[in-house]
N, C-alpha and C positions, 0 to 999 in steps of 0.2 A: 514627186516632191513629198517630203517626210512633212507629216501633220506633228505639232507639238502634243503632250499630253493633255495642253491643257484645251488645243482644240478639239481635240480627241480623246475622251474622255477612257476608250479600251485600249490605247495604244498601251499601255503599262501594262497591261493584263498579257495582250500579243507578245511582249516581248518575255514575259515572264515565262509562258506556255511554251515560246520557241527554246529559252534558257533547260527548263527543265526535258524538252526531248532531246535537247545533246546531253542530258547528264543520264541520260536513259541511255543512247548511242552509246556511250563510256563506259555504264555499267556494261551493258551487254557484250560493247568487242572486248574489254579486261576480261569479262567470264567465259566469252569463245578463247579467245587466246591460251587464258589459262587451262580450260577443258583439252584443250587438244594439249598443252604441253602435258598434261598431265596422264590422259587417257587414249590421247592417240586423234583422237575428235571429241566436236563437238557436236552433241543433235537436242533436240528440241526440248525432251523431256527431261532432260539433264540441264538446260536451263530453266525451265518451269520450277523444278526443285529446288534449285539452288539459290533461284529468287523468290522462293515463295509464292509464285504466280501461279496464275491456270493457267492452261495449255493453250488455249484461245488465244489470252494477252501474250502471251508469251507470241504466237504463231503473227498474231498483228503487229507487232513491234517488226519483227524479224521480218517482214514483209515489207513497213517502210525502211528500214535499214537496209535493206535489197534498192529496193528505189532510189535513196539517196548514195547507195555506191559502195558501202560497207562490207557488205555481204556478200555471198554468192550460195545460192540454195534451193533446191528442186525437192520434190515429195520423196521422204524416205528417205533423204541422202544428208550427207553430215554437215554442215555448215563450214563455210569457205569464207575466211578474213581477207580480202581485195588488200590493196598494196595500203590505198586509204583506209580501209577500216584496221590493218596493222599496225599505223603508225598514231591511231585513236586509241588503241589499244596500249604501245608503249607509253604513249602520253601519260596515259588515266593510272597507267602499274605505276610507273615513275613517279608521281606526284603522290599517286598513294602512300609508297613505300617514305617518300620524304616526309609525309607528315607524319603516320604510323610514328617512325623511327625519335621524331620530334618527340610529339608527346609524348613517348615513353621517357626520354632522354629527361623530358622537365618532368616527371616525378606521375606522369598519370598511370595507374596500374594497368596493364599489359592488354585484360581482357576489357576495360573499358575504352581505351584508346583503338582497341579494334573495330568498337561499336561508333565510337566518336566518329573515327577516321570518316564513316560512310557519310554521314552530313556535312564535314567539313568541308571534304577535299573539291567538292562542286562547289563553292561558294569562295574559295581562297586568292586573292589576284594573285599574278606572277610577280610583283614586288615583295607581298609579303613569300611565297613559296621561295623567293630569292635569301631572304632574311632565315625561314627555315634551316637551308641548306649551309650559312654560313656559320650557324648556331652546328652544328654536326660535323 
């Protein structure tokens, strides 16, 4: 039985934590997907760098993202996007590139809307991304 917020005074906090590890999930299989179309694979240290993380955070993420299905990954070997974390990954390209393309379209300059995009595009419902799409 779900407790309201206001019997429950962390229940908004739980769902905010839960909200922000699939926008973590998102980033990460966009960045596998895209490492491998680009390089061939993906491995560890190559996402540490390219999120600015440590190798640590970076190895613990990649470790629940194995658990919840995303992934596939052993010691030393390259990262493996499961059919599910493939289709997290179209999702998160897709939505990116429609906003991306938005904001430039309404007049934001090129290298700011690349920065934008990364806050937005977790936060955007699918009515307004519907509204995007129709604008382009």
């Amino acid at each position: 039985m779900k407790t309201s917020s206001k019997n429950n005074p962390s229940a908004r906090f739980v769902a905010t934590r839960e909200h922000h590890l699939l926008e973590t999930a998102e980033d990460y299989t966009e960045l596998i997907a895209e490492l491998i179309e680009e390089q061939g694979e993906a491995r560890v240290c190559d996402l540490a760098k390219s999120l600015g993380v440590s190798h640590v955070t970076t190895l613990r993420t990649l470790k629940r993202l194995q658990r919840d299905g995303y992934i596939k990954t052993s010691p030393h070997q390259p990262i493996i996007l499961t059919p599910k974390g493939k289709r997290l990954a179209n999702f998160a390209k897709n939505r990116h590139e429609i906003i991306l393309k938005f904001l430039i379209k309404m007049g934001v300059p090129e290298e700011v809307a690349v920065i934008d995009v990364e806050g937005i595009e977790h936060h955007v419902s699918k009515k307004t991304l519907e509204v995007f799409k129709k604008h382009l």
